[in-house]
ZAMARGU-4260 file (C-alpha; in steps of 0.2 Angstrom, whole numbers, plus 5000, padded with zeros to 4 digits):
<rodrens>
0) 5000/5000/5000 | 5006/5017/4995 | 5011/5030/5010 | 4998/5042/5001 | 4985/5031/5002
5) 4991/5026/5021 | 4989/5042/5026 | 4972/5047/5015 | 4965/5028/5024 | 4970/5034/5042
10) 4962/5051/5041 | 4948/5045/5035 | 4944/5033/5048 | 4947/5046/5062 | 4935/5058/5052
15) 4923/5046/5053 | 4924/5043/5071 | 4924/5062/5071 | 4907/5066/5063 | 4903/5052/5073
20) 4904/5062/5089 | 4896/5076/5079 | 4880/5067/5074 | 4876/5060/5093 | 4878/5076/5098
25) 4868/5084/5087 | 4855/5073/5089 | 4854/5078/5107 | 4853/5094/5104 | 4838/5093/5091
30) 4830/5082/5103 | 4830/5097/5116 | 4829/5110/5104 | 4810/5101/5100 | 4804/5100/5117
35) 4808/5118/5122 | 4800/5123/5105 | 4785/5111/5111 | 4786/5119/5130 | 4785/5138/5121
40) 4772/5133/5112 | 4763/5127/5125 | 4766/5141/5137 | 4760/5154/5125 | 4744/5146/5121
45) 4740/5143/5138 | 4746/5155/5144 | 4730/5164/5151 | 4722/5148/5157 | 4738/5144/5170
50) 4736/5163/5177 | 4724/5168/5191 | 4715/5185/5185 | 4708/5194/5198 | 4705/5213/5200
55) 4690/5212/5217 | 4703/5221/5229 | 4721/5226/5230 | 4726/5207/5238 | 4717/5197/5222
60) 4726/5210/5211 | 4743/5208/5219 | 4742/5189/5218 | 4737/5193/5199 | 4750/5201/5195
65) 4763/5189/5203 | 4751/5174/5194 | 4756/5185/5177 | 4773/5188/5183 | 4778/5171/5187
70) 4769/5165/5170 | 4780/5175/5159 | 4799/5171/5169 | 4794/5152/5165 | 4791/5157/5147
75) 4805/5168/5145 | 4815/5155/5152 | 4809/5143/5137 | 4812/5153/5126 | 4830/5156/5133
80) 4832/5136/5133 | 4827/5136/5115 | 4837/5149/5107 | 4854/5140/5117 | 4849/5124/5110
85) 4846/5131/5091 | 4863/5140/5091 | 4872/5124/5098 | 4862/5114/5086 | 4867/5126/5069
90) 4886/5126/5077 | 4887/5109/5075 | 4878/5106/5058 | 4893/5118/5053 | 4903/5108/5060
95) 4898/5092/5052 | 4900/5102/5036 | 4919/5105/5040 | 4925/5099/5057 | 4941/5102/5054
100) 4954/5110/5042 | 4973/5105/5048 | 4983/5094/5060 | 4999/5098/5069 | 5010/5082/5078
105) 5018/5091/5093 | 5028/5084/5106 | 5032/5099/5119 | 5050/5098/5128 | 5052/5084/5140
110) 5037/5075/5135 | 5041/5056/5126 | 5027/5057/5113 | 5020/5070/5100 | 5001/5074/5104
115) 4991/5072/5088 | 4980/5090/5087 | 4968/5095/5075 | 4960/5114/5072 | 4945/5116/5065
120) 4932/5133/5064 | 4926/5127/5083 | 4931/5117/5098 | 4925/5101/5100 | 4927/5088/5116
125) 4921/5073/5121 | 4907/5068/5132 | 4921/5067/5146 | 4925/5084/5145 | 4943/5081/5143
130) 4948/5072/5125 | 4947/5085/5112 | 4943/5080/5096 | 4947/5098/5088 | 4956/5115/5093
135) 4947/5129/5090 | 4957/5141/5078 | 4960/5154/5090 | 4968/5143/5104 | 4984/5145/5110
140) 4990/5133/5104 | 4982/5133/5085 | 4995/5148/5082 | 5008/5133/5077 | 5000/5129/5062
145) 4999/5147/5056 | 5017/5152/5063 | 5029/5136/5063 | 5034/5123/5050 | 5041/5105/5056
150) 5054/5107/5067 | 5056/5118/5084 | 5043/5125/5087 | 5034/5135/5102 | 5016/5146/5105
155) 5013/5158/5119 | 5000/5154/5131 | 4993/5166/5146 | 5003/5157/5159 | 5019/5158/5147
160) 5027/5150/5132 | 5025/5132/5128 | 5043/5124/5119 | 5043/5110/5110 | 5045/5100/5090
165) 5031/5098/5078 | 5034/5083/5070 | 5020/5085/5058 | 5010/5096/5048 | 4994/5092/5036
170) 4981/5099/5028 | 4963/5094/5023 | 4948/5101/5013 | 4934/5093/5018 | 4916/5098/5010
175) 4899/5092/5016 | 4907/5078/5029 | 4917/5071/5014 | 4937/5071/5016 | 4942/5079/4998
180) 4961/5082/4999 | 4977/5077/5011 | 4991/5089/5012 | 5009/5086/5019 | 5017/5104/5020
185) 5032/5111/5025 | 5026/5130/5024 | 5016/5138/5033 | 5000/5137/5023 | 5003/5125/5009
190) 5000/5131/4989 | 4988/5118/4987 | 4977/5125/4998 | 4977/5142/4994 | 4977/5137/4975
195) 4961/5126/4978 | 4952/5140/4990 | 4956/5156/4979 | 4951/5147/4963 | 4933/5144/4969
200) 4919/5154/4962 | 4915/5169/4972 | 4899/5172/4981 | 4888/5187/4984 | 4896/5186/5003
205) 4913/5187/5011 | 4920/5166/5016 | 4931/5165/5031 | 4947/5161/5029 | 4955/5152/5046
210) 4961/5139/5034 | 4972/5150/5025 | 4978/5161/5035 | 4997/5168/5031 | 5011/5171/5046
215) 5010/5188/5044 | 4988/5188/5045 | 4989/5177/5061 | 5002/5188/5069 | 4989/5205/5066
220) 4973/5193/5072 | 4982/5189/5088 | 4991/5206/5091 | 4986/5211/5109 | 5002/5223/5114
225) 4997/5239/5104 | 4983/5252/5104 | 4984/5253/5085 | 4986/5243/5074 | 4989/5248/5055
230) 4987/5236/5041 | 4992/5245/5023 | 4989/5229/5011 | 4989/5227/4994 | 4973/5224/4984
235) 4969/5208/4988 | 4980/5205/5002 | 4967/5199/5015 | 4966/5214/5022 | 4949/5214/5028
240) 4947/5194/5030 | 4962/5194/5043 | 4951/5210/5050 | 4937/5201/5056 | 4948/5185/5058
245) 4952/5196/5073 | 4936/5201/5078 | 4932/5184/5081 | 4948/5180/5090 | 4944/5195/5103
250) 4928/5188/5105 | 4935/5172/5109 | 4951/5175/5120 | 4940/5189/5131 | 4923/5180/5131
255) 4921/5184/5149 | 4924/5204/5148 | 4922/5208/5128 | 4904/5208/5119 | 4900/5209/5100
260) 4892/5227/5104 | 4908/5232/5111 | 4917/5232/5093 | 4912/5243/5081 | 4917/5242/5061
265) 4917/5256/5051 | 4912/5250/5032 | 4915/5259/5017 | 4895/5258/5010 | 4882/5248/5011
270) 4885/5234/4998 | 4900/5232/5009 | 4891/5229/5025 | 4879/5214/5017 | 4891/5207/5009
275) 4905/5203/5026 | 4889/5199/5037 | 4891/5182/5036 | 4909/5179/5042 | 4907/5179/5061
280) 4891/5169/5060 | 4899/5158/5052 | 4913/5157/5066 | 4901/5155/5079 | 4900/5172/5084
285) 4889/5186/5085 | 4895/5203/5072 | 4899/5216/5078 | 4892/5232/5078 | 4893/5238/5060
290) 4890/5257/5052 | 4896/5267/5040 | 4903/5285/5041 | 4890/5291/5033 | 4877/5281/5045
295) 4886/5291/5058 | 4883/5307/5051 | 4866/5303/5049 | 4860/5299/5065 | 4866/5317/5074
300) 4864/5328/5058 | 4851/5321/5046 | 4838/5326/5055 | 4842/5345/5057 | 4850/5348/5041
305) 4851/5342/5023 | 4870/5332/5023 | 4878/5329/5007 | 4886/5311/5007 | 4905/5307/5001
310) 4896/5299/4985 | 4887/5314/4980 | 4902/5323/4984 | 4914/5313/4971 | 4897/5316/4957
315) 4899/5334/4960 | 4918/5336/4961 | 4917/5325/4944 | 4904/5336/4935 | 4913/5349/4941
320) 4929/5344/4934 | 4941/5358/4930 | 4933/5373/4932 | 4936/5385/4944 | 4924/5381/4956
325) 4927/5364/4956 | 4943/5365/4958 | 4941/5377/4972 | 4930/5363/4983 | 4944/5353/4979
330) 4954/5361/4990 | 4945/5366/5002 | 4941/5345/5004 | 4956/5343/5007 | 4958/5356/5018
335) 4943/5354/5029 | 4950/5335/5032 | 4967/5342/5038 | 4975/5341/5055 | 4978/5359/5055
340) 4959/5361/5053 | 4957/5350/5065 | 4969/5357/5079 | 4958/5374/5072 | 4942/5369/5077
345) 4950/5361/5093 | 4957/5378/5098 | 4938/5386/5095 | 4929/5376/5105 | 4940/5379/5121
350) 4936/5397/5115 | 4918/5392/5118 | 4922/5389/5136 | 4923/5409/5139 | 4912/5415/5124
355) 4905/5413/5106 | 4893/5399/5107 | 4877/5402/5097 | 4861/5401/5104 | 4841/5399/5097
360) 4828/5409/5110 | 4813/5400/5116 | 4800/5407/5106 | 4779/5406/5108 | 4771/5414/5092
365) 4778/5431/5093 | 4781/5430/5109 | 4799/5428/5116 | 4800/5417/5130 | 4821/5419/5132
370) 4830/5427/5120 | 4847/5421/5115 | 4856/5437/5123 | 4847/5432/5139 | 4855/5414/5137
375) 4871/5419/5133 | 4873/5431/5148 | 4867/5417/5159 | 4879/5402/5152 | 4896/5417/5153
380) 4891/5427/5168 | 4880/5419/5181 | 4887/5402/5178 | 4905/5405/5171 | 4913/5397/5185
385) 4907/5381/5181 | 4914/5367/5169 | 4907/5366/5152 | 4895/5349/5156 | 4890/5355/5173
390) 4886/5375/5166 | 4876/5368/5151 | 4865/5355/5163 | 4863/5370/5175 | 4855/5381/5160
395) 4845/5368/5153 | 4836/5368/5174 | 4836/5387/5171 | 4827/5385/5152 | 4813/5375/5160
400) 4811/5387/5176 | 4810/5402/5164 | 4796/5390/5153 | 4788/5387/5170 | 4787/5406/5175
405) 4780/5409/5158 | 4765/5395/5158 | 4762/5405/5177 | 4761/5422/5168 | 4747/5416/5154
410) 4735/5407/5166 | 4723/5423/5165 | 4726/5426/5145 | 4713/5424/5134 | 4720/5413/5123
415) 4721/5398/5137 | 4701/5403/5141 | 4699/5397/5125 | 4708/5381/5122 | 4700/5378/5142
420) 4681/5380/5132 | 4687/5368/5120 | 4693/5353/5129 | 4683/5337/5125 | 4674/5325/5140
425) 4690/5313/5140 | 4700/5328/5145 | 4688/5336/5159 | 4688/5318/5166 | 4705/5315/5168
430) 4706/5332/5176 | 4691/5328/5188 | 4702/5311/5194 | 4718/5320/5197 | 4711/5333/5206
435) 4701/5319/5215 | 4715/5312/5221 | 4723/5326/5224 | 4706/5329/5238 | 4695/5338/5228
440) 4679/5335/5229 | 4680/5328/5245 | 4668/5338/5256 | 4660/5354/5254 | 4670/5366/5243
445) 4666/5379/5232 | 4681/5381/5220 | 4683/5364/5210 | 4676/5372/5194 | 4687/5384/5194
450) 4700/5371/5198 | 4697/5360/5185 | 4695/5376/5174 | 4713/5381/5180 | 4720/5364/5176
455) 4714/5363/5158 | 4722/5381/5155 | 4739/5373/5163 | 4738/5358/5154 | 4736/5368/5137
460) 4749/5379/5142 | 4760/5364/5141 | 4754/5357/5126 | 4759/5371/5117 | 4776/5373/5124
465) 4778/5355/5123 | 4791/5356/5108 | 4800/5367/5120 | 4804/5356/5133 | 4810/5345/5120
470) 4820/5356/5112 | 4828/5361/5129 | 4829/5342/5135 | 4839/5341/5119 | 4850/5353/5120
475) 4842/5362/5104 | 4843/5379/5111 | 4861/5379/5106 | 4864/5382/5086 | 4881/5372/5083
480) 4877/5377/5063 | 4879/5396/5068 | 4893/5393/5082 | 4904/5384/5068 | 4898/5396/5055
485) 4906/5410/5065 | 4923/5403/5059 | 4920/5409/5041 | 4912/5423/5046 | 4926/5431/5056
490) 4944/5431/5049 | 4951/5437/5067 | 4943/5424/5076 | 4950/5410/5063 | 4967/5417/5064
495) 4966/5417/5083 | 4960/5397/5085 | 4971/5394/5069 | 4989/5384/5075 | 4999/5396/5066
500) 4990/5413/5064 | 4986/5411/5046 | 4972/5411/5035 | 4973/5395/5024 | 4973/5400/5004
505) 4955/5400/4998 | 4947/5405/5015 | 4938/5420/5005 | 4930/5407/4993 | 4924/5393/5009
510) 4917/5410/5018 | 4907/5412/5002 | 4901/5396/5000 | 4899/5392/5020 | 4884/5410/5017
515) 4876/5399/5002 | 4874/5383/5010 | 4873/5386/5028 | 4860/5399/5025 | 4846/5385/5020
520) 4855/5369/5031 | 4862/5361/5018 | 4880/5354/5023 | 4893/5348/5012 | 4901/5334/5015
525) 4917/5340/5020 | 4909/5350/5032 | 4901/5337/5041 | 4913/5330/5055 | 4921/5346/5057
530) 4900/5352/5063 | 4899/5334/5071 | 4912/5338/5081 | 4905/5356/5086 | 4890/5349/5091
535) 4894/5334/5100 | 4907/5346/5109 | 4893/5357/5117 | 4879/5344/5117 | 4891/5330/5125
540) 4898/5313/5116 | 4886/5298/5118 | 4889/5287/5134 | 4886/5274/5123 | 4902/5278/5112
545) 4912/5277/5127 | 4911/5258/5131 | 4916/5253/5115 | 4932/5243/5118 | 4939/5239/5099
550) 4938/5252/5084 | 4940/5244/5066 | 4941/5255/5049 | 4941/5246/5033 | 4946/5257/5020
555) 4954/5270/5032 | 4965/5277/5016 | 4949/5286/5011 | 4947/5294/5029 | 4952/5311/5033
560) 4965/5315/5047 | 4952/5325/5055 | 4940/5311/5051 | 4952/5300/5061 | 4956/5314/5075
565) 4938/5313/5079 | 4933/5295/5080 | 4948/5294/5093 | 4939/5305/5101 | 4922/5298/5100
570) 4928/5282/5105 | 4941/5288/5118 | 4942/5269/5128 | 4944/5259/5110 | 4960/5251/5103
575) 4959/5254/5087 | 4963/5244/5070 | 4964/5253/5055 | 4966/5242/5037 | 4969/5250/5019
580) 4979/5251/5004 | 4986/5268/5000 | 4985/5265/4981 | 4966/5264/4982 | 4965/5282/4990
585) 4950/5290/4976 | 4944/5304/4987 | 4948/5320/4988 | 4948/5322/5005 | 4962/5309/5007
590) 4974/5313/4992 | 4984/5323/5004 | 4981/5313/5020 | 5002/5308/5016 | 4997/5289/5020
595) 4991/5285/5036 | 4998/5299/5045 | 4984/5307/5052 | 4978/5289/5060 | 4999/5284/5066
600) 4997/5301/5077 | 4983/5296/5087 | 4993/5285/5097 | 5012/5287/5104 | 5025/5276/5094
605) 5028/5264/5108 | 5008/5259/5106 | 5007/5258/5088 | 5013/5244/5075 | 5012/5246/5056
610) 5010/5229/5046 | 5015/5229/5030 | 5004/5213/5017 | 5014/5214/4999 | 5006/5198/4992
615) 4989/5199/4982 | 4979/5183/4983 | 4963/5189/4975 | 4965/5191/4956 | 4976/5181/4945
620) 4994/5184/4942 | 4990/5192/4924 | 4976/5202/4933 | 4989/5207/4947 | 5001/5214/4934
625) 4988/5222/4923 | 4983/5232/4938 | 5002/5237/4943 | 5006/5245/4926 | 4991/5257/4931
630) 5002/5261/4945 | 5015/5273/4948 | 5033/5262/4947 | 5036/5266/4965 | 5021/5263/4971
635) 5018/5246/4962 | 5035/5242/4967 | 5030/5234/4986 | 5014/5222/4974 | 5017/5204/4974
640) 5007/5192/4964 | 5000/5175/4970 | 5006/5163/4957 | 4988/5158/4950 | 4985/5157/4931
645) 4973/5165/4923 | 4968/5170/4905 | 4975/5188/4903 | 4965/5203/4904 | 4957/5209/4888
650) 4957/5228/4882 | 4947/5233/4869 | 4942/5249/4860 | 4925/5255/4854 | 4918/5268/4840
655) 4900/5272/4851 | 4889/5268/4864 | 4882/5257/4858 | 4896/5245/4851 | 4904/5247/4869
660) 4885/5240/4874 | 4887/5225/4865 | 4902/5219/4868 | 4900/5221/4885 | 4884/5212/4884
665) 4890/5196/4877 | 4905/5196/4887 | 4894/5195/4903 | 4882/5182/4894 | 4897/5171/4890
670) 4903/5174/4907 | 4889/5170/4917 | 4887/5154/4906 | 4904/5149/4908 | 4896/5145/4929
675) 4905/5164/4935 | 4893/5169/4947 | 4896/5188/4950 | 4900/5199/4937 | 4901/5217/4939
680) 4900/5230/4926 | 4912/5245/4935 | 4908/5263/4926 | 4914/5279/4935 | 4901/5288/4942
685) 4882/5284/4946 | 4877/5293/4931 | 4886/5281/4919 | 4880/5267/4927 | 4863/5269/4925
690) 4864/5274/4905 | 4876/5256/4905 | 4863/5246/4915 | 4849/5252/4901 | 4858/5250/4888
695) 4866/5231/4890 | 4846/5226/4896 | 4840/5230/4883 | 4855/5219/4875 | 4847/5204/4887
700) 4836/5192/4888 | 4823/5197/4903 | 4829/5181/4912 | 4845/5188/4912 | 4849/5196/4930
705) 4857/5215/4929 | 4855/5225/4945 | 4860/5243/4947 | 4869/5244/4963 | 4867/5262/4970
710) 4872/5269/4987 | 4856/5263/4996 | 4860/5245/4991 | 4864/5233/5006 | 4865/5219/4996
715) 4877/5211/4982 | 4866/5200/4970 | 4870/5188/4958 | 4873/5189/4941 | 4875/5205/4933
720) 4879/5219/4945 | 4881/5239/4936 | 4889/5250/4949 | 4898/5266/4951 | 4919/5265/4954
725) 4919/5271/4973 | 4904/5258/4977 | 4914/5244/4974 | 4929/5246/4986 | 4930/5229/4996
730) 4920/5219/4986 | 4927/5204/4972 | 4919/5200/4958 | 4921/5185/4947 | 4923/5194/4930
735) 4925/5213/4933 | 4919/5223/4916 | 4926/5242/4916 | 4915/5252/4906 | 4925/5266/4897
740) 4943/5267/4904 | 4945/5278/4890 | 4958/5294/4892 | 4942/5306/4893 | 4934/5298/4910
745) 4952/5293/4917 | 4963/5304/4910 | 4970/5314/4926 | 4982/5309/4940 | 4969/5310/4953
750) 4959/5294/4942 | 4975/5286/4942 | 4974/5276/4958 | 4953/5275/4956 | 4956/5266/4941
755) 4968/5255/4949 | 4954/5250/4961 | 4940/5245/4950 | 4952/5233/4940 | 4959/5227/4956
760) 4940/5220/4959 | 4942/5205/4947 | 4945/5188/4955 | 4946/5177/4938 | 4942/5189/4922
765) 4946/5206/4918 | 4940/5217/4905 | 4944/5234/4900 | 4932/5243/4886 | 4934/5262/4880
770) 4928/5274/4870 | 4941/5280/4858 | 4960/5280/4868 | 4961/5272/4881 | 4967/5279/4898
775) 4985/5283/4898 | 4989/5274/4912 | 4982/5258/4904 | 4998/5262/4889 | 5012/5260/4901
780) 5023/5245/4897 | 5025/5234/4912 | 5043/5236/4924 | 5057/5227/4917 | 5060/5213/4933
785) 5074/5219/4942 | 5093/5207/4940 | 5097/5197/4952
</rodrens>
């Protein structure tokens, strides 16, 4: 008998007493998981027949109320039972699917004989509790497979590090309980693997990747000595995937102190977010919190005022290309996402401590209740000794006792006489009981009409104040859009807060704009954090921000260093993980962010590491050094292909439209009858997109699926997807179809690196169409390979 064949024969049989474990187990728990589903059943449906109702005196209803009481614990309990045993039962269907991935012989220092240990997605152990069938990935001592080849080897454990030998290392794919592939490696992760894993189909989600996980991924997963951690990665690198690899390794190593709703990602869109919800699910954990920026924005601002997004922004700065106006925003983009403006606004607020912030007065119809002179005499005179939180809490009391002082002065006004006259029976009734209770009524008394006439009056009075007190409750008597305005109003107070005393070129044309915009509350998007930041300064930063424990931004190339200066101040208790790929910065706001500078500055040298990821997994070697000739020479220079084949990319030029319609049209035909499951047709803007969707439609058999992806989407379909450049950061594709990557749409140096990232999206296929001469950084010939 061969040794290959050996080998393949003993594996097998140990799978199989493996899934064996799997099955009796999984049994079990379907057999509970049916009787707690039988149990809440039955308690809901009986639930009012087991309860004693009651309501005679104040002893039948407190024993009613416990009968209810009691009722509902045991059915919350059920139902606590059943969602245990549903979440163990999935766990171990997974499981059964894939039990386990690799095996490592180790024999630690001292010992006489190697312990056979295999990893899998998830720990399992027998009904002893103490024989363990699989590691889980994140263990201790999982971190030799990932780290070690045979030979010495050594992990490191909480109680120290554990020395010894691995004396073996192998590999296995297993699909649907069925061993498919035995692999004896001496590298870390064996080219087999990886050649079998990346050359799969893609899917409208992200797949884990704990069985291909590279040294240099497993050492930022398990990093636990820095604050922050910044991963700059090729396209393709694994960025992300070792991301929320570490997600679930956090979740794992502090399952007693860390929660899912203690780690926030940051996405870059929508599509984005659908599409990596499925990893940690598939781990066995709960995800994280999730949002984007934008989301963020949105939840303090889009209810006062009409906020641009970073996607309306691009469409603008694009249609606006080259003019003077366009090119002015341009820079005041990038200005507005500086450090300087940030260390600006900074400065301004602790200005705001001793004067300048804007207030709204409390107005009734035409009559004012408090002016905002009035307010801001209170909050820097009568209260200027206090701190900011306690003086802004103490005027808020104030605001109410002025609102009670004026719902006292209009009790004799004839307006409350009338609104009095018009109450309805419902309303006199409920006056009647609380003045009942209050001991009206209660003997001989001549004023309770009166009373309950006063009480009407006081409750209308209230009524129509009522959107007062919940502007005061929320703060809204301030006017953060006015306070930040005051910075482009004023050139002395912007030199003042500015770091070093000068105005920054253009001023005279944001002072302008800042008048049009503001004017009618609309904000553009690069002045969104900064007014955050104003407003969340005087309004106070959400508790709940505060408890967040890990910080992750995908795509942090595209965040500003004020963007970054104020998340770590939003989420001052986080460590923070930031992941992105300098080559693939499209905005404007982060063309002169100089790298990662603005996010390496949050954090003191000794607290911060900087892993580097040269090696592209995703797209072919062809694909790979398409993409690098887009690419400035020294930037390209750090890019190292996967050695996958592929067919190589295709460029083609159209006369029209319409010929470019067609041919991207069979393409994707052929494509999706060749079994490629996503293909996405990548055009510049939104605009383009939806002219290309129509047109290759029409080009299309109705059962043909073409999606237009827009900045609302949460989902990636299959099929056919038609979306804009910046929407498809983070997501791979099958085939990836550039619609016109002619000179004309990609012709300047700032769409030099954007169309680097739309090709970069292509797993398997790539082709390039354009109208007339293609871009010029699609003409470079490709680096000579250096001697040596």
């Amino acid at each position: 008998m061969s040794k290959e064949r050996s080998i393949r024969e003993e594996e097998m049989k140990r799978l199989t007493e493996v899934l064996g474990v799997i099955d009796r187990r999984l049994r079990k728990e379907l057999s509970v998981l049916g009787e707690r589903r039988g149990d809440v059943v039955g308690i809901r449906q009986e639930f009012w027949d087991d309860v004693t109702v009651n309501f005679s005196d104040a002893t039948e209803l407190g024993e009613t109320w416990s009968s209810i009481v009691q009722q509902a614990e045991l059915l919350a309990e059920r139902e606590r039972s059943h969602k245990v045993a549903s979440a163990a039962a999935s766990r171990l269907a997974l499981q059964r699917d894939n039990p386990y991935f690799a095996r490592v012989d180790y024999r630690e220092a001292g010992e006489a004989a190697a312990e056979r240990i295999y990893i899998g997605r998830g720990t399992l152990v027998g009904d002893d509790g103490e024989t363990f069938y699989v590691y889980d990935w994140r263990a201790p001592v999982s971190s030799l497979f990932y780290d070690h080849e045979p030979g010495p080897a050594a992990y490191e454990t909480p109680s120290g590090v554990i020395e010894g030998e691995m004396t073996l290392k192998r590999q296995f794919v297993i699909r649907g309980g069925v061993l498919k592939h035995v692999f004896d490696t001496d590298e870390t992760i064996g080219d087999d693997i990886l050649q079998a894993v990346l050359s799969e189909r893609s899917d409208t989600s992200m797949k884990s990747i704990v069985a291909t996980i590279q040294k240099e991924q497993n050492r930022i997963i398990r990093d636990e000595k820095h604050k922050l951690l910044v991963v700059q990665g090729a396209a393709g690198s694994g960025k992300t995937s070792a991301a929320l690899q570490r997600i679930a390794y956090l979740l794992y190593r502090y399952r007693d102190t860390l929660t899912s709703d203690q780690i926030v990602l940051f996405s870059p869109n929508p599509v984005f977010k659908g599409y990596v919800s499925r990893v940690l699910p598939d781990l066995g954990e709960a995800n994280m919190r999730q949002m984007t920026f934008r989301e963020l924005i949105e939840s303090r601002l889009g209810r006062r005022y009409e906020v641009e997004d970073l996607f309306s922004q691009t469409e603008a700065l694009a249609a606006a290309e080259g003019t003077p106006d366009g090119n002015a925003r341009e820079a005041a983009a990038r200005y507005k996402g500086s450090e300087h403006f940030f260390e600006t606004v900074g400065r301004y607020l602790k200005r705001l401590e001793k004067e300048g912030v804007r207030f709204r007065p409390l107005r009734f119809r035409k009559d004012t209740i408090v002016s905002a002179e009035e307010m801001a005499e209170h909050f820097y005179g009568a209260l200027a000794k206090e701190n900011f939180g306690d003086r802004l809490a103490k005027l808020r009391r104030w605001l109410n006792e002025r609102l009670n002082a004026w719902v006292d002065s209009q009790m004799d006004e004839a307006w409350l006489d009338a609104e009095a006259e018009l109450a309805d029976q419902e309303e006199i009734q409920r006056a009647y009981v609380e003045l009942r209770r209050g001991g009206a009524y209660a003997g001989e008394s001549f004023d309770d009409e009166d009373r309950i006439s006063e009480l009407l009056k006081r409750r209308a009075a209230e009524n129509a104040i009522a959107p007062l007190r919940k502007a005061v409750k929320g703060f809204r008597f301030m006017d953060p859009l006015a306070t930040y305005w005051e910075l482009f109003r004023s050139r002395t107070l912007f030199t003042a807060c500015a770091p070093d005393g000068r105005l920054p070129p253009g001023y005279e044309w944001m002072a302008q704009r800042a008048e049009e915009t503001f004017g009618r509350k609309t904000i553009d998007h690069e002045d969104a954090t900064p007014l955050l930041y104003v407003l969340e300064a005087l309004e106070g930063f959400r508790k709940v921000d505060g408890e967040v424990r890990h910080l992750f931004v995908d795509e942090a190339q595209d965040y500003s260093p004020f963007q970054a200066a104020f998340l770590r101040r939003r989420f001052p208790r986080a460590r923070i993980t930031v992941l992105g790929d300098f080559n693939q910065a499209i905005y404007a706001q982060a063309e002169e962010s100089g790298g990662f500078g603005g996010w390496t500055r949050l954090f003191p040298p000794e607290e911060t590491k900087v892993w580097r990821l040269s090696t592209s997994y995703r797209s072919t070697e062809p694909i790979v050094r398409f993409s690098k000739r887009i690419l400035k020479p020294e930037d390209a220079e750090g890019i190292a292909p996967f050695h996958r084949d592929g067919e190589p990319p295709v460029l083609e030029v159209c006369k029209d439209g319409a010929e470019m319609a067609d041919r991207v049209a069979r393409a994707a035909a052929a494509l999706l009858e060749a079994g490629y499951a996503t293909i996405g047709v990548i055009a510049k803007t939104a605009r383009e997109c939806g002219n290309a969707s129509a047109m290759i439609k029409e080009r299309l058999p109705d059962d043909v699926p073409v999606t237009l992806v827009t900045g609302g989407s949460a989902n990636l379909p299959r099929g056919i997807s038609v979306l804009p450049s910046y929407l498809s950061k983070g997501i791979e594709f099958d085939a990836v179809l550039v619609w016109d990557a002619s000179e004309s749409r990609y012709g300047r140096e700032q769409d030099r690196k954007l169309l680097y990232t739309v090709c970069t999206r292509a797993l398997h296929v790539l082709h390039v169409y354009c109208l007339g001469e293609p871009s010029p950084f699609l003409r470079q010939p490709e680096p000579a390979p250096k001697e040596g």
